[in-house]
N, C-alpha and C positions, 0 to 999 in steps of 0.2 A: 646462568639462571639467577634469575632476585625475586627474594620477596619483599615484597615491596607495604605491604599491608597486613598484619591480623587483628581480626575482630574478633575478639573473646567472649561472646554470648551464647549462655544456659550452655558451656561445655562443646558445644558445636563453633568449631571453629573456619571463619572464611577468609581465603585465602585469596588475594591479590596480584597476580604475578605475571610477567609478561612471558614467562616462557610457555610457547605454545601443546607441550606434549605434557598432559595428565601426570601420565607415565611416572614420569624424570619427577613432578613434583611430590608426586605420591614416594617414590622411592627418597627423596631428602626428608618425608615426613617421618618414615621409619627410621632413619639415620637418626634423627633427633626425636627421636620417641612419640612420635603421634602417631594413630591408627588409623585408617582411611577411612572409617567410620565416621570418625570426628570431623572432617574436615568436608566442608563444599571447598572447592578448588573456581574459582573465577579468573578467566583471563582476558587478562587488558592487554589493549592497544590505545597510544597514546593518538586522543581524538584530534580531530581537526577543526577548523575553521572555532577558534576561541584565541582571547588574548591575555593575560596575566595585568592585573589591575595590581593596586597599591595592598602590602600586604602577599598573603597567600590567595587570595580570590580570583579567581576567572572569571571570564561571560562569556558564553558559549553564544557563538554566532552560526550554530547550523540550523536552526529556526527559526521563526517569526516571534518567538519567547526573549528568545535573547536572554538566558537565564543571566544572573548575577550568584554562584554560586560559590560560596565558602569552604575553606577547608573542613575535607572530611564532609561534604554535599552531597547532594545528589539533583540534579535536573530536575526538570517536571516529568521527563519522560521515566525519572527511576535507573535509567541505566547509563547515566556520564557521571562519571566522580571525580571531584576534587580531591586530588592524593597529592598533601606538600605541595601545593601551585601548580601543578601538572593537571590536565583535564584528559581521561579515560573516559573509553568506551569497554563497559563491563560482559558487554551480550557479543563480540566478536567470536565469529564463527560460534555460535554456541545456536544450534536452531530447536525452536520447540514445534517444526511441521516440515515435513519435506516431503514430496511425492508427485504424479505425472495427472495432470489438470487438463481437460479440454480447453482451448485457450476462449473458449464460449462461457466459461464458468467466470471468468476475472470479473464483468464481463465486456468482451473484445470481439466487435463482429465485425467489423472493417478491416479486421487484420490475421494475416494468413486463417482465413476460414477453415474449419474442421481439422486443424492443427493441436498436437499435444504441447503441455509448456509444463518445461521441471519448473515446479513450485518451492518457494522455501519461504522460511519467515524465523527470527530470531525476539525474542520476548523485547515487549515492551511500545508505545506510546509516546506521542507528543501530548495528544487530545485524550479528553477523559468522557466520550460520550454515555449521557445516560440511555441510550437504547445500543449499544457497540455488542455487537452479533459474535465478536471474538470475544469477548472479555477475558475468558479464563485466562488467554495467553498475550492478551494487548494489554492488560493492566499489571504491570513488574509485580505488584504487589501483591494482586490475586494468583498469579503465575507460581510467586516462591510459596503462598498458604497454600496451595493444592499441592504444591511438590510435584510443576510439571519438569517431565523430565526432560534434559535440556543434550544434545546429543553435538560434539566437537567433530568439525569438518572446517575441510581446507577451502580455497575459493577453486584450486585446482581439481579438487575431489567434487566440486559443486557442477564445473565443468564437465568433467570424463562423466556424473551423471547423466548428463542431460545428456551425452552423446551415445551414451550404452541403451538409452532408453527412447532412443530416436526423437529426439523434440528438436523443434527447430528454435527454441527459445526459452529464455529462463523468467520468468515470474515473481517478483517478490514482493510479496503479498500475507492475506491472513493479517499479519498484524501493520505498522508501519515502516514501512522500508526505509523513509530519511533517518531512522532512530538508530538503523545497525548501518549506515549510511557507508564505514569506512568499508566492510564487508563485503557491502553490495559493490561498491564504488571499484575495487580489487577483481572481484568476481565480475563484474559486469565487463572490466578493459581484457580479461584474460576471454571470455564466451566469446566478445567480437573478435579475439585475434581469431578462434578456429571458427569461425563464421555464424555464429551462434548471435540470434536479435537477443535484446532484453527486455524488459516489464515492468514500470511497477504500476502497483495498485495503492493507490495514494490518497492521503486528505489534501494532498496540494500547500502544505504549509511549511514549506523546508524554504529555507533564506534564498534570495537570489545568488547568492555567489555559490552554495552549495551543488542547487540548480544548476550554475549553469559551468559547472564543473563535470559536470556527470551527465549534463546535456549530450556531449556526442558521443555518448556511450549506451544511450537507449531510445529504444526505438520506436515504443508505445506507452504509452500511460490511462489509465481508467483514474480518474478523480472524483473523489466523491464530495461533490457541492450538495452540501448537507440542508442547507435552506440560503433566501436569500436576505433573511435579518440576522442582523449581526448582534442582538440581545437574545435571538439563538442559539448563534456560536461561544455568545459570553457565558450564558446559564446551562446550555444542556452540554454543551462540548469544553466548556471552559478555554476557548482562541476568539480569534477574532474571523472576520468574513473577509475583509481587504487583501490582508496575504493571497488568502486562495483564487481570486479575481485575478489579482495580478500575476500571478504564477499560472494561471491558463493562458492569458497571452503572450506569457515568455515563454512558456513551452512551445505554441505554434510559431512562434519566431525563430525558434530554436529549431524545427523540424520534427519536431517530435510529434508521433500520430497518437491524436488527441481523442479519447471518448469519457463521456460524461455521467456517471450516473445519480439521482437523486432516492430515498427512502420516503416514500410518502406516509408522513407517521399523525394518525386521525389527533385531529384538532391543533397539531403545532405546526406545521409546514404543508398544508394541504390545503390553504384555501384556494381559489382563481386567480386572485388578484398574485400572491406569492408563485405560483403557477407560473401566470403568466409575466412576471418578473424573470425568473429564472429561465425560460423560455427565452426571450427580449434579449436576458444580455450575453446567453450562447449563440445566437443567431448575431450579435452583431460582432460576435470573434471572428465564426467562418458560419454559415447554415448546412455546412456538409458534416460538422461535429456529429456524430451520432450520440442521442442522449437515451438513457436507460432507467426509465420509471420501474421502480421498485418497489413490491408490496414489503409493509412493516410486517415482524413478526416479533411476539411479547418476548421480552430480556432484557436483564442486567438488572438495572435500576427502574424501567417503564416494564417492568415482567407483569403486570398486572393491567395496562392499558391494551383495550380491543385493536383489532386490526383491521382494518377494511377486507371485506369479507364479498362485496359485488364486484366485477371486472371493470362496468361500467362506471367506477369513478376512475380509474387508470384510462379508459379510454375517452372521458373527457378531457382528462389532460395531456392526450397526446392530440385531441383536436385544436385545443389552445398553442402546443407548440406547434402545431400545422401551419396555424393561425397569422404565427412572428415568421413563419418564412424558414423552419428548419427541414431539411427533407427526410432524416431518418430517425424516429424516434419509435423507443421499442416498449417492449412491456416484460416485466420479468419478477420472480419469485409468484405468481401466479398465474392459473391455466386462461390461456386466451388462445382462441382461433388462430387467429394470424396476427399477433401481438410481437412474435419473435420473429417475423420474416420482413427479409428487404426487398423493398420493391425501387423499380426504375420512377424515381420522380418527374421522368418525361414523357412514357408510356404505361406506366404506372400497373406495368406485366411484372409478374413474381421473379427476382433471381434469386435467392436462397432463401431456403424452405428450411427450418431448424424446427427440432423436437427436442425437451429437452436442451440438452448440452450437444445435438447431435446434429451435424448438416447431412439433410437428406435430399435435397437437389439445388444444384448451382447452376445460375446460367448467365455465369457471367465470360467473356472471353477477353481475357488481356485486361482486365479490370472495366471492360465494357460491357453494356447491355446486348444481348444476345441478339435482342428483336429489331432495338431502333439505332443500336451502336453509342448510345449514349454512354458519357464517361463517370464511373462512380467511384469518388474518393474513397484511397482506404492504401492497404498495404498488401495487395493481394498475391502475391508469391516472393 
């Protein structure tokens, strides 16, 4: 075991250490007179995908940031540290959410329908949006002032979850999953050895090489293409737009089963023309993407901006992506008739009927339409 770091602030002391068992550090803190009181215990694993520049400095190349970070740093995401020229990942196995998700909830309706997915998520952020529905535990920083609590698990323990609790697939989600990337990256090759799909739920902004490392190790992704101006992405999320373009069609290259969803949040990404942009350029990925219009709901930083409050402007904008030629677009966080159901875009008869997070009839057989046999992409068993 090593320590490797202490930070000596207001008497509470943080602890940097690769060894993975609490346990063992807690007991060397007694040995040398600390009290477990005193100490947060953080464990690192030495990150990946970064290089060592002149000096002690790295540049972390797991995102489209490309930080330049200094000794004794921290990323944008808050959780990779420069320790002595070495680049760490601080949130390894450390999760602030773990639990069993209708895989309707990510959300994911082209893929295994009415199926449960262990959920996990480990603190922390690439993007700093000001409307992010997680914040408490997507922003490091709001995360440590609340004192969420952060709970150690193995990728092996992540697994034998998800199989004691019957899920056909694991999720990682709630905050962003490229940030605890080594964790998932571990946990994700160990789920496929015992036949377990993976998840993530993503802003799409992790580096191509990271991507496409961890490409044949997952087997759906939900993205959320936040708007389609990039002084969007600059002011309210602080990234850029291009990363996440190009990372949607290196996902479907990659085989990975794609869905899309957007937040329509009143007056900044809600007009037609943006609409129909975002529209336009899913359809010219594949038009089988399923894309999932989202109502905005007030927080974080926009806690004070109204919400669209009629169905009927979600259902003009699913006539606009009708429009560019997508066949399944859906409607979610608010109540609509048949906003969440998919229909055969050649007979254009009902096959799954959802309430809720809940599928209450399917008719589909072998990934076909029941009625006319027509083929509907997706992931269905």
């Amino acid at each position: 075991m090593k320590i490797y770091y202490l930070d000596n602030k207001n008497i509470t002391i943080d602890i940097y250490t690769d060894c993975y068992s609490k346990g063992l550090v807690y007991n060397y803190l007694s040995l040398v007179g600390f009290y477990d009181a005193m100490a947060q215990i953080i464990i690192m694993k030495e990150a990946l995908f970064y290089t060592k520049e002149e000096g002690s400095t790295v540049q972390c190349f797991l995102c489209n940031h490309h930080c330049r970070i200094k000794n004794d740093g921290l990323g944008i995401c808050g959780v990779r540290k420069n320790i002595n020229g070495k680049l760490y990942s601080l949130n390894y196995g450390e999760l602030v959410a773990a639990g069993i998700d209708p895989i309707e909830k990510k959300p994911l309706f082209h893929f295994l329908p009415g199926s449960r997915s262990y959920s996990i998520a480990c603190a922390g952020c690439n993007f700093s949006c000001d409307f992010c529905q997680n914040w408490q535990i997507s922003q490091e920083k709001e995360a440590r002032r609340r004192g969420v609590k952060k709970v150690g698990i193995t990728a092996s323990q992540v697994v034998e979850n998800a199989l004691a609790g019957g899920c056909p697939s694991i999720s990682y989600t709630y905050t962003e999953p490229t940030i605890y990337f080594e964790f998932a990256w571990e946990t994700a090759k160990l789920a496929k050895e015992k036949g377990l799909r993976n998840v993530f739920v993503t802003n799409g902004y992790m580096s191509r090489e990271a991507l496409c490392e961890i490409g044949p190790h997952l087997d759906a992704v939900n993205v959320d293409l936040k708007s389609f101006d990039d002084d969007f992405y600059k002011k309210i999320c602080k990234a850029r737009l291009e990363p996440v373009l190009g990372n949607i069609k290196l996902m479907k290259k990659l085989g990975i089963w794609v869905e899309i969803t957007t937040l329509l949040i009143p007056g900044r990404n809600d007009s037609s023309q943006e609409i129909s942009s975002i529209a336009y350029y899913i359809a010219s990925v594949d038009k089988n993407i399923p894309w999932h219009i989202s109502k905005f709901y007030p927080n974080y930083k926009l806690d004070d901006l109204a919400s669209h409050d009629s169905v009927s402007v979600f259902e003009e904008a699913v006539e606009i992506g009708k429009s560019k030629g997508l066949k399944f677009i859906y409607i979610g966080n608010i109540s609509s008739a048949e906003g969440e159901n998919t229909y055969c875009p050649s007979c254009s008869k009902l096959l799954i009927k959802r309430e809720g997070f809940g599928v209450r009839e399917n008719n589909l057989l072998k990934g076909c339409c029941k009625i006319c046999g027509e083929k509907i992409e997706g992931v269905w068993q």
